[in-house]
C-alpha positions as CSV (number, residue, x, y, z in Angstrom):
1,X,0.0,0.0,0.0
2,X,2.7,2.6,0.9
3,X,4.9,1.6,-2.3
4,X,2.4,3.8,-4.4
5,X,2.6,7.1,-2.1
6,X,3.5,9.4,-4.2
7,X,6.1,11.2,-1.3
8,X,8.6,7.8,-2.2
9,X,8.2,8.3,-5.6
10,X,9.6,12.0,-5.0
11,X,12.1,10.8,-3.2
12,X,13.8,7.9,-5.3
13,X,13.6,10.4,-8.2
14,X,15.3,13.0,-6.3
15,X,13.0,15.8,-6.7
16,X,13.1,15.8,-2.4
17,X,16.0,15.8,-1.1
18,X,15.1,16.2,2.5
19,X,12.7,13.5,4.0
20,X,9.6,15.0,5.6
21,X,9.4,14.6,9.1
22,X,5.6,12.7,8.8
23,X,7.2,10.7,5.9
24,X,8.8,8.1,8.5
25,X,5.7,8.0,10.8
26,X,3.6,7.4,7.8
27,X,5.6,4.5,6.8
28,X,5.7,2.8,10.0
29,X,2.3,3.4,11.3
30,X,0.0,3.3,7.8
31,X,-3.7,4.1,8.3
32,X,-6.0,1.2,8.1
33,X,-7.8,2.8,5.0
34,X,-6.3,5.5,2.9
35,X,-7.1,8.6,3.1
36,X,-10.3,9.8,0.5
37,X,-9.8,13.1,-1.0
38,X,-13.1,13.4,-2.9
39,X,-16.1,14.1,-0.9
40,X,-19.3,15.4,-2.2
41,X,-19.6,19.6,-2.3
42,X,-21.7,21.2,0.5
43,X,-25.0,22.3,-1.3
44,X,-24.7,26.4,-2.7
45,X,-27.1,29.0,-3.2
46,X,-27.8,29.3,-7.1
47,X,-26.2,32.1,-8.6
48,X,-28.1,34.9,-8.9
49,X,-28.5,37.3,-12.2
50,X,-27.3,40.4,-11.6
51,X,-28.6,43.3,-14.2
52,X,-28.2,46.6,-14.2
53,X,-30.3,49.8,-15.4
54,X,-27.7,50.6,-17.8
55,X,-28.0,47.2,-19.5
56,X,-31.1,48.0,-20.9
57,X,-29.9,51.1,-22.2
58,X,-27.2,49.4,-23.7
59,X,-29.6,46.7,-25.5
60,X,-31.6,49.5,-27.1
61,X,-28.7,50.8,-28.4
62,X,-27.6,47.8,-29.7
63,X,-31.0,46.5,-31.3
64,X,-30.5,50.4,-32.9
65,X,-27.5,50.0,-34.4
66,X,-27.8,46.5,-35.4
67,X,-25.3,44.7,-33.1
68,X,-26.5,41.5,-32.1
69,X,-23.6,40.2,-29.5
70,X,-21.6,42.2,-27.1
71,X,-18.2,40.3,-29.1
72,X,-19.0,42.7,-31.5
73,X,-18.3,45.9,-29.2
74,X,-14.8,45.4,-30.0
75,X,-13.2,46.2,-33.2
76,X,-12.3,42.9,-35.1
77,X,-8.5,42.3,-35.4
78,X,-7.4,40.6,-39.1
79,X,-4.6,37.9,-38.1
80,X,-1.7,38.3,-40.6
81,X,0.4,35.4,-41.5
């Protein structure tokens, strides 16, 4: 089981040169079961819409002038190769 920890990997490889202080502990007392780093996400509050006055200002603007998307706000660059 502690063959695959990644810490021995660093190690043998050389990446570490100084052996953690845990790293020994760890190897002579091993957890029964490893530890499990996914666990499920505490429920979140949806996200809410925020819109501003000015946004509809801007999207009668926009329907006025014809532009469709605000990508089209900025100037379109031509890639040269």
């Amino acid at each position: 089981m502690f063959h695959n920890f990644r810490m021995t990997g660093l190690l043998q490889t050389g990446a570490v040169k100084d052996v953690p202080l845990w790293y020994n502990v760890y190897k002579k007392y091993p957890p029964e079961l490893e530890p499990y780093v996914e666990r499920p996400l505490p429920p979140q509050d949806p996200i809410l819409e925020i819109v501003y006055e000015e946004d509809f200002e801007r999207a009668k603007k926009d329907t006025a002038t014809g532009r469709t998307s605000t990508t089209e706000t900025q100037p379109k660059r031509q890639i040269s190769r």
